[in-house]
C-alpha positions, 0 to 999 in steps of 0.5 A: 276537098268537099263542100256543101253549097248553101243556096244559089249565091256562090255561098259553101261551107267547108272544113276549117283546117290548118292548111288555110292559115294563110287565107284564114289570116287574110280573112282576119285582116280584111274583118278584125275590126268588124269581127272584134267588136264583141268577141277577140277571135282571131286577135291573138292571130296576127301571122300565118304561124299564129293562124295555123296555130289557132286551126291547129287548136280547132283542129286538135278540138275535132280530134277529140270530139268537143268542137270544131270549125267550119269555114263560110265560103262566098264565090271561093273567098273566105268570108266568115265562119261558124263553129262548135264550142264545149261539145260533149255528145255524151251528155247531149250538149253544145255550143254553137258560134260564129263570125263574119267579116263585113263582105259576109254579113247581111247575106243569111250565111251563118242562119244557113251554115248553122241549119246545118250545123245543128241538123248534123248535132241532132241528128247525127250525133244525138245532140239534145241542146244547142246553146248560143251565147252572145253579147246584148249589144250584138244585134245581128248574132243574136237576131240569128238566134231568133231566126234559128227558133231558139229561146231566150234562157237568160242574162248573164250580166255584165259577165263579159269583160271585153275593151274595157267595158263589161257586156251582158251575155245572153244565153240562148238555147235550142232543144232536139224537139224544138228543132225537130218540129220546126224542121217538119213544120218546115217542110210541111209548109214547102209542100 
């Protein structure tokens, strides 16, 4: 129904909702192994019906104003996504995330999506911090972290048990003022 285009390479973020399960079960089975290397997204999702379930969730979450997802569109194919975790606009915090199948990564798409996401958290909602967190083996999600200017707050170590092996966490973090100044120093160096 609406979309917001995130440059000149085909590449849009729209709404994640329940009526996709198909095409969300599609783009699952394309990337589950790409997907599931450091997190089990979507690996209880193995039909359409578990695939409407899981948006239904994100859908119920929505609802109730604690997170949401947000599909990553590259020329009309679902490639990937980006969402909000643990949302809570009365104390100003929240979680951000993402996952990519393979025809997604490299393209800048979740650095894109997540600029949006983030200026809609903090200025639309008041949001004060954005947390990431991600495996230390996840170079790519981590290096979105970087690009998107947030700080390195710390380790969780070996804190996620995931295929037998327990991953350190990294906790990253963005504050409004931070995001704020980059985005004006931003714009000031456009000009």
């Amino acid at each position: 129904m609406y979309a917001i285009s995130l440059g000149d390479d085909g590449a849009e973020l729209r709404p994640l909702e329940p009526w996709h399960a198909e095409e969300f079960l599609a783009h699952l089975d394309r990337g589950r192994e790409f997907i599931q290397q450091f997190i089990p997204f979507g690996s209880k999702t193995t039909d359409v019906a578990s695939a409407r379930e899981q948006l239904q969730r994100y859908a119920d979450m929505r609802a109730a104003d604690t997170g949401s997802l947000h599909g990553l569109w590259l020329n009309g194919k679902l490639v990937g996504g980006v969402l909000f975790l643990n949302f809570d606009a009365e104390s100003g915090n929240c979680e951000v995330g993402c996952w990519l199948e393979p025809a997604g990564a490299g393209r800048g798409l979740v650095t894109r999506a997540m600029r949006v996401l983030i200026d809609f958290a903090v200025e639309q909602r008041g949001i004060h911090r954005i947390e990431w967190v991600a495996a230390s083996g996840n170079e790519p999600s981590l290096n979105v972290a970087r690009r998107l200017g947030m700080t390195r707050d710390g380790v969780r170590r070996q804190a996620h048990p995931y295929r037998g092996v327990r991953h350190d966490l990294e906790v990253w973090s963005l504050l409004a003022p931070e995001w704020r100044e980059a985005r004006a120093r931003d714009a000031h160096n456009d000009h």
